[in-house]
C-alpha positions in Angstrom: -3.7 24.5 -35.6 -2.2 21.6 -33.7 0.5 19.0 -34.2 -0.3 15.6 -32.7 2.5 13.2 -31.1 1.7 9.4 -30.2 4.0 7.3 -28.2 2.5 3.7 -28.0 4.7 1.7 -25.7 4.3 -1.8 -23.7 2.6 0.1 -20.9 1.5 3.4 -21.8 0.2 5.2 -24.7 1.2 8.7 -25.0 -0.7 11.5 -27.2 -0.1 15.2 -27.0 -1.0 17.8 -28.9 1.4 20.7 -29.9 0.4 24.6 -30.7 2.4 26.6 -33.0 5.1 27.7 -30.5 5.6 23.8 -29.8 3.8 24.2 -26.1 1.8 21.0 -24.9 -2.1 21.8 -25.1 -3.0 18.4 -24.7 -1.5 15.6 -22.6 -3.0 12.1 -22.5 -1.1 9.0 -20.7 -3.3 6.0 -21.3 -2.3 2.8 -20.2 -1.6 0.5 -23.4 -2.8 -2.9 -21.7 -1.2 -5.1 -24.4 -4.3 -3.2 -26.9 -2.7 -0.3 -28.6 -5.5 0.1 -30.7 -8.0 0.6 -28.2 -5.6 3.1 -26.1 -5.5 5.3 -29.5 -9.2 5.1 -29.4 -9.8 5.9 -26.1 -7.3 8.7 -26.4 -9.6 9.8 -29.8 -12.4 9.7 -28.0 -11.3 12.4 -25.1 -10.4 14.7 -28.0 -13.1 14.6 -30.9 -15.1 16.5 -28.9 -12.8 19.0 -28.2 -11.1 19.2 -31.6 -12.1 19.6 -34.8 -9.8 17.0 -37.4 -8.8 20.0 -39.8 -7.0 21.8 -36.7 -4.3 19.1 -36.8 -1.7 19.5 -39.7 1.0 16.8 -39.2 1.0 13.4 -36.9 4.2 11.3 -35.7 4.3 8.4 -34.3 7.3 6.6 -32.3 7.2 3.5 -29.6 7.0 0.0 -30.0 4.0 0.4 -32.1 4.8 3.3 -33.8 4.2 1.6 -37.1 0.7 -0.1 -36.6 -0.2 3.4 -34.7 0.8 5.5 -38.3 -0.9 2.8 -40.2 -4.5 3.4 -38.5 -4.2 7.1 -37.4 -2.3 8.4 -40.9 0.7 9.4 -39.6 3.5 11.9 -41.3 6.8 10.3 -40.2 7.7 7.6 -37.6 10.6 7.7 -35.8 12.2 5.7 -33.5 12.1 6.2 -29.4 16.0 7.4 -29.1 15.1 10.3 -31.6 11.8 11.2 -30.4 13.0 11.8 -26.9 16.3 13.4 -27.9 13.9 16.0 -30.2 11.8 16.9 -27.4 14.5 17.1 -24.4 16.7 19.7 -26.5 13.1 21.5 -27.8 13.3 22.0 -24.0 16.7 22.4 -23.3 19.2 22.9 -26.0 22.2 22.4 -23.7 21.1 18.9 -22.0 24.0 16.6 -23.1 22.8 13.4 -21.5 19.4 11.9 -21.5 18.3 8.8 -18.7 14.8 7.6 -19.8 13.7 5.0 -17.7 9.8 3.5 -18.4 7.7 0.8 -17.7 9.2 -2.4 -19.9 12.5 -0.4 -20.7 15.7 2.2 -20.2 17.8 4.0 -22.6 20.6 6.2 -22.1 21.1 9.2 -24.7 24.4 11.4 -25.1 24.4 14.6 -26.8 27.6 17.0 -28.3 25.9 20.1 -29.6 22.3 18.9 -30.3 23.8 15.9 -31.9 22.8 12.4 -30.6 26.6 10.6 -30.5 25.6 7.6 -28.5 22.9 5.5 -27.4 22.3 2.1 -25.3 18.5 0.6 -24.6 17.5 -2.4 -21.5 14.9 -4.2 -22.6 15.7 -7.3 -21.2 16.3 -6.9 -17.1 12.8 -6.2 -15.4 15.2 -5.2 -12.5 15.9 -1.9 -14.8 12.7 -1.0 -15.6 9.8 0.6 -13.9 8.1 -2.9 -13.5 10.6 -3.3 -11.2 8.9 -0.6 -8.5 5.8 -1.7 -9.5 6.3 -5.3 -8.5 7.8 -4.1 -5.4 5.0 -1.6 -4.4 2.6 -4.0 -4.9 4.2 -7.2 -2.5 4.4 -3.7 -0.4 1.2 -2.5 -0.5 2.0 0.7 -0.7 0.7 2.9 -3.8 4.0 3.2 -6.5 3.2 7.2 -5.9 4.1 7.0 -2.4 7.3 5.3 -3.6 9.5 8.7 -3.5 7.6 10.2 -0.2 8.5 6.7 1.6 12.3 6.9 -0.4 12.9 10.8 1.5 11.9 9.9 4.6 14.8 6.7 4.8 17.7 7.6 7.7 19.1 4.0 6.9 18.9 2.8 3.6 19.2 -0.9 3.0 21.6 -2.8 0.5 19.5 -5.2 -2.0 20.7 -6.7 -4.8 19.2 -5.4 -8.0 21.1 -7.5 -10.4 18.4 -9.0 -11.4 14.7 -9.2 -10.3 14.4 -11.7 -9.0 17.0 -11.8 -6.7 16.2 -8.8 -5.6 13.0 -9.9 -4.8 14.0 -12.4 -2.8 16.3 -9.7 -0.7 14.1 -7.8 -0.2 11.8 -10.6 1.3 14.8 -11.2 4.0 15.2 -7.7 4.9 11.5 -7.5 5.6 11.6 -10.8 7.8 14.9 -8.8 9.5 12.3 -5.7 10.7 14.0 -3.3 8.2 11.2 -0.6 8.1 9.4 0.0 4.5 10.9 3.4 3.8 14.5 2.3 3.9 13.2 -0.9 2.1 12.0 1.0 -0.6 15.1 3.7 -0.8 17.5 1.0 -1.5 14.7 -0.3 -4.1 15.5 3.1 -5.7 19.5 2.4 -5.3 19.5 -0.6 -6.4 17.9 0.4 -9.6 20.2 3.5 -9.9 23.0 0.6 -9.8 21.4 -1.5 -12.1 20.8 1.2 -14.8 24.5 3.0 -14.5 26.2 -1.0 -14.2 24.5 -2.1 -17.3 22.6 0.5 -19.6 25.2 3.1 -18.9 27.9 0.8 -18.6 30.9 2.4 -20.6 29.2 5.8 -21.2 30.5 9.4 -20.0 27.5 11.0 -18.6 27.8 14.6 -18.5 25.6 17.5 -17.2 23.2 18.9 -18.0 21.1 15.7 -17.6 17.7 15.2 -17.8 15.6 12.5 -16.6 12.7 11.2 -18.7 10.3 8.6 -18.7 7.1 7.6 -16.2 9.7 6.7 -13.6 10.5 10.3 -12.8 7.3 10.8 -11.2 9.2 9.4 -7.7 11.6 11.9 -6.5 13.5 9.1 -4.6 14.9 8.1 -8.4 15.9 11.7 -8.9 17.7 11.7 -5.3 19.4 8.6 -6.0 20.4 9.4 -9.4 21.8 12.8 -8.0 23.9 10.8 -5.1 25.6 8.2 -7.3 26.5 10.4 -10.4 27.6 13.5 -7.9 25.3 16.1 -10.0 22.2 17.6 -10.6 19.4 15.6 -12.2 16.7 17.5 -14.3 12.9 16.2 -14.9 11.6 18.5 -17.7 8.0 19.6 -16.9 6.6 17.1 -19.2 8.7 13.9 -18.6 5.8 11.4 -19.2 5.0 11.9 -22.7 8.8 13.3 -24.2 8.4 10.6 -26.9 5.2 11.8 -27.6 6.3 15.8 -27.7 9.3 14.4 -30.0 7.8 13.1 -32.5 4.8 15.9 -32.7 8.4 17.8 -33.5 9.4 16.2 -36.3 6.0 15.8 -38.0 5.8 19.6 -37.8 9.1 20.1 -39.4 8.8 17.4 -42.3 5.9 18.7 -43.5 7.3 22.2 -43.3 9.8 21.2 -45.2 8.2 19.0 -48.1 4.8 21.4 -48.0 2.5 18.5 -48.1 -0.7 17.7 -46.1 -1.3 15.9 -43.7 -2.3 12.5 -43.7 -4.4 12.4 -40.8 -7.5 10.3 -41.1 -9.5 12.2 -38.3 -11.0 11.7 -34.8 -13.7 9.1 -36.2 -11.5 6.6 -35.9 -12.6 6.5 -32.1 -15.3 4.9 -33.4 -14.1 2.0 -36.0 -14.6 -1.3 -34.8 -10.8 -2.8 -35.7 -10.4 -6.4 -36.6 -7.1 -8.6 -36.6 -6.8 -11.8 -38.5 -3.4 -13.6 -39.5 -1.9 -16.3 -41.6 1.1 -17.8 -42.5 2.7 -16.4 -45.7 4.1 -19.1 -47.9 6.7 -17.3 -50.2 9.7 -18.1 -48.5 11.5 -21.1 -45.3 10.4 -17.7 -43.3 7.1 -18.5 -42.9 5.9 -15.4 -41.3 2.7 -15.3 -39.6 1.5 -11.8 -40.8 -1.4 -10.3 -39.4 -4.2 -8.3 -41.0 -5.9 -5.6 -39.4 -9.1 -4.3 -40.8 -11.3 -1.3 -40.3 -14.9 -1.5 -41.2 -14.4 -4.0 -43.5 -11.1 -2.3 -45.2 -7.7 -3.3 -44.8 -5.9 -1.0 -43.1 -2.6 -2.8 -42.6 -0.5 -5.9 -42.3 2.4 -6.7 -40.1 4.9 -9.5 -38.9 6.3 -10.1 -42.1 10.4 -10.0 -42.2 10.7 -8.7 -45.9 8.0 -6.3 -46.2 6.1 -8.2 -48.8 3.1 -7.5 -47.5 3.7 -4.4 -45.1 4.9 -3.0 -48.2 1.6 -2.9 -49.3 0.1 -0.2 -46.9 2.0 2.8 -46.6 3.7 3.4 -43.2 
């Protein structure tokens, strides 16, 4: 029996799939392309062949589209990213105290007192804090974003760039190319510069305390982890799965809700790989709002509206 945790984000979606002990058995990153429908269905079709729908017994769902995602799948709860992560860093560790998640088209900053979550802070407006950030870079580089935090180590001189915003650092980094600065200690003060960027504004105010782990996709590149380690004067953790945390969260708290209420699951199975999903909108005329709501449909059934402000018509599905 298998709990099932989906993380749809801007870039990636997430799904993992918990045993009974709460170990990862199945870890999918797919990337979300601006379809989050067809990344759930890609990530259905790599796993109806290798599960059978009555071995999963509870669904979450967290991320930006957390609430379309429970819609089609038939999720058990949805929760927000800042619990989801939280859940699945102190399933790991039940001492971490302070949590830097750092993705593709956002960062957050989490601070824990005894498993409690006492403070929180999100980025989702500066590209210069995000992973986007190193992507951008890498590719004006040409150099893979995996060779990122090989390039970062190997840096005897790291340069100063601005990373108050993108696109000033962009152009700095332009200048220090033209002045012969070599690419790896380019790309460490890439890494520094987003270290300063994320403590000056996401952390801005916040006591970070040890233990600390470090979440999200940019963890893969160790030169994060180094610089992160240098400015805050500690260790840094990545926890073995630091991809798909989100994902591994809210798997967590599908399991215990429906340990708790004793229901079934409302998972609508693996077929859904194979439902050709429609999306059609209009503009609702009961109120000055004007919402343009959009209705998605699954071989010719509604499956779900959204967009709407009041909830006159998502209220109609249940979420």
């Amino acid at each position: 029996m298998y709990y099932m945790g989906v993380d749809v984000g801007s870039v990636s979606t997430d799904i993992v799939l918990l045993d009974k002990d709460m170990k990862v058995v199945e870890s999918l990153y797919l990337r979300t392309k601006g379809r989050p429908i067809n990344a759930i269905q890609e990530g259905f079709k790599i796993l109806k062949d290798k599960y059978k729908n009555d071995e999963i017994i509870a669904v979450g769902t967290t991320g930006s589209g957390r609430q379309i995602c429970s819609t089609i799948i038939g999720a058990d709860v949805v929760k927000n990213e800042i619990t989801a992560h939280a859940v699945a860093a102190l399933n790991t560790q039940n001492t971490v105290r302070t949590i830097i998640e750092i993705g593709g088209q956002d960062s957050k900053i989490i601070l824990l007192e005894e498993g409690i979550v006492t403070d929180f802070a999100m980025n989702t407006v500066c590209a210069a804090g995000t992973g986007s950030f190193l992507d951008r870079q890498a590719e004006r580089l040409e150099i893979p974003i995996e060779d990122f935090g090989d390039y970062a180590l190997k840096s005897t001189n790291p340069v100063r760039i601005a990373g108050r915003c993108a696109v000033f650092a962009e152009s700095d980094m332009i200048h220090k190319q033209q002045l012969g600065y070599s690419d790896k200690d380019i790309i460490r003060g890439l890494c520094e510069a987003l270290v300063r960027n994320y403590l000056n504004n996401v952390a801005k105010g916040k006591e970070i305390k040890s233990e600390i782990f470090f979440q999200g996709g940019v963890a893969a590149n160790i030169g994060m982890k180094v610089a992160f380690e240098n400015a805050l004067g500690c260790e840094v953790t990545i926890p073995p799965n630091y991809k798909v945390m989100g994902a591994i969260g809210s798997a967590i708290l599908a399991k215990e809700k429906l340990e708790k209420t004793g229901k079934l699951t409302n998972f609508k199975g693996f077929d859904l790989a194979d439902t050709n999903f429609n999306s059609k909108s209009f503009e609702c005329e009961g109120c000055p709002n004007r919402c343009e709501v959009v209705k998605i449909l699954g071989s010719n059934t509604t499956i779900g509206f959204f967009g709407d402000k009041c909830g006159k018509w998502s209220g109609n599905v249940a979420v």
